[in-house]
C-alpha positions in Angstrom: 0.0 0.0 0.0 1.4 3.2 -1.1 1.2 6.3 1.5 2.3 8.6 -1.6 1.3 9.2 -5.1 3.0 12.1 -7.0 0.8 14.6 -8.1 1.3 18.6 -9.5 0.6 19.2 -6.0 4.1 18.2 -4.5 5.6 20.2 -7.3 7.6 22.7 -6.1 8.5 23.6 -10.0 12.3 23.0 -9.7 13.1 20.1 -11.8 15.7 18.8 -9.5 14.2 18.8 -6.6 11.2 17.5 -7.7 12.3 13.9 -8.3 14.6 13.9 -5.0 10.8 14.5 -3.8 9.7 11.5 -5.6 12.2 9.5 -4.7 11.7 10.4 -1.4 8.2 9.1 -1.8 9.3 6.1 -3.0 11.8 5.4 -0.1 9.0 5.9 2.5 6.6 3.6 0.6 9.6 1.0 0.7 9.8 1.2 4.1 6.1 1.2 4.4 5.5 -2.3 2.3 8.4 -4.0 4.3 7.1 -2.7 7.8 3.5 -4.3 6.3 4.6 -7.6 5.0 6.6 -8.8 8.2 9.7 -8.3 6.4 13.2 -8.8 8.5 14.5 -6.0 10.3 17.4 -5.7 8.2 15.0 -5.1 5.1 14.0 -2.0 7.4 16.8 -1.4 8.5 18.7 -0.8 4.8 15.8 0.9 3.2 15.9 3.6 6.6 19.7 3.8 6.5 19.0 4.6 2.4 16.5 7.1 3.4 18.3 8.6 6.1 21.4 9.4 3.9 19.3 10.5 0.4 17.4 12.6 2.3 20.8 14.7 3.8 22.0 15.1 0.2 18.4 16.2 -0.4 18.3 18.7 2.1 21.8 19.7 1.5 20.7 20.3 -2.4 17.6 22.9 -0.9 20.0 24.7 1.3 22.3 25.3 -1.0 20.0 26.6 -3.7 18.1 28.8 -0.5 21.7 30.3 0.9 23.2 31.0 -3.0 20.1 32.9 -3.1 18.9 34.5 -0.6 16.1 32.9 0.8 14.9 35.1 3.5 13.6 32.1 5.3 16.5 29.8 5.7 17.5 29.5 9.0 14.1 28.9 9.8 14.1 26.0 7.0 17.3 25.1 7.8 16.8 24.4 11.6 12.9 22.5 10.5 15.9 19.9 8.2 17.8 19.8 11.2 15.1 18.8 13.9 13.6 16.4 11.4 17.3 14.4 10.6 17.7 14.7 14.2 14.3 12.8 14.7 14.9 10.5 12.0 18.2 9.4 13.5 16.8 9.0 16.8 14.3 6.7 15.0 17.3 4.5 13.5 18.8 4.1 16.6 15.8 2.8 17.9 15.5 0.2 15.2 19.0 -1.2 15.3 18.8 -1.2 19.4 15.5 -3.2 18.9 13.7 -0.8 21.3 11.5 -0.1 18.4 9.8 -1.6 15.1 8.8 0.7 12.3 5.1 0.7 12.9 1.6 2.2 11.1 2.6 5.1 13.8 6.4 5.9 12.8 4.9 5.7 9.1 2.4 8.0 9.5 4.7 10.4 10.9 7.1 10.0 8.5 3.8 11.4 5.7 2.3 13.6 7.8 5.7 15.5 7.8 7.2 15.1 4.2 3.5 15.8 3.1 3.5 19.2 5.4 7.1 20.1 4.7 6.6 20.0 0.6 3.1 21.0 0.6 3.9 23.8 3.0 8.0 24.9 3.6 8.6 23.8 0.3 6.2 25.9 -1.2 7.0 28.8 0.0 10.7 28.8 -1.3 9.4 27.8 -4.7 8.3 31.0 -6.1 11.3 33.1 -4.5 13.8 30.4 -5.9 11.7 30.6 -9.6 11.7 34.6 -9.4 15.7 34.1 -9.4 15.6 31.7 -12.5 16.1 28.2 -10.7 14.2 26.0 -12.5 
């Protein structure tokens, strides 16, 4: 069962970003088919260490673009990246300690927050980023 679906919706009309969105989506509804069919908790475990580190590079792409610009709103993005790796990580440890399982409730707050963050932070960069020609 997929929790995303790309739609024009997520778009935040920068090409590049866009699929590190979707894959991001994908990664998530990996980890969300092995959490539902019982699968070993090293199949969670690789496809959370694989999100984990895409979505670093991912966030390190957006700050980059936000900081060569200008983005009046970057520390405040910045530190909502931070507090989510730091949450993510904190997650992982969980896993790998066995103090946790990734369950329906990790999941959904793994979408709740990627769907906020695009739908909302994201957003918001978009049309300053396109007014300065990224694309």
């Amino acid at each position: 069962m997929s929790l995303f679906t790309w739609s024009e919706s997520y778009s935040v009309g920068i090409g590049q970003i866009d699929q590190q969105h979707q894959q991001l989506m994908t990664m998530i509804n990996e980890l969300n088919d092995a959490m539902l069919q019982g699968k070993g908790r090293e199949m969670v475990s690789s496809v959370l260490n694989k999100l984990i580190n895409y979505t670093a590079s991912h966030f390190a792409l957006e700050e980059k673009l936000m900081s060569e610009h200008g983005y009046p709103e970057y520390d405040e993005h910045k530190a909502k990246h931070d507090k989510m790796v730091g949450k993510v990580l904190d997650l992982q440890k969980e896993v790998t300690a066995n103090r946790l399982t990734v369950s329906a409730e990790v999941m959904k707050f793994l979408q709740d927050w990627l769907n906020k963050h695009i739908k909302g932070t994201d957003k918001k960069y978009s049309s300053f980023l396109n007014g300065k020609g990224v694309q």
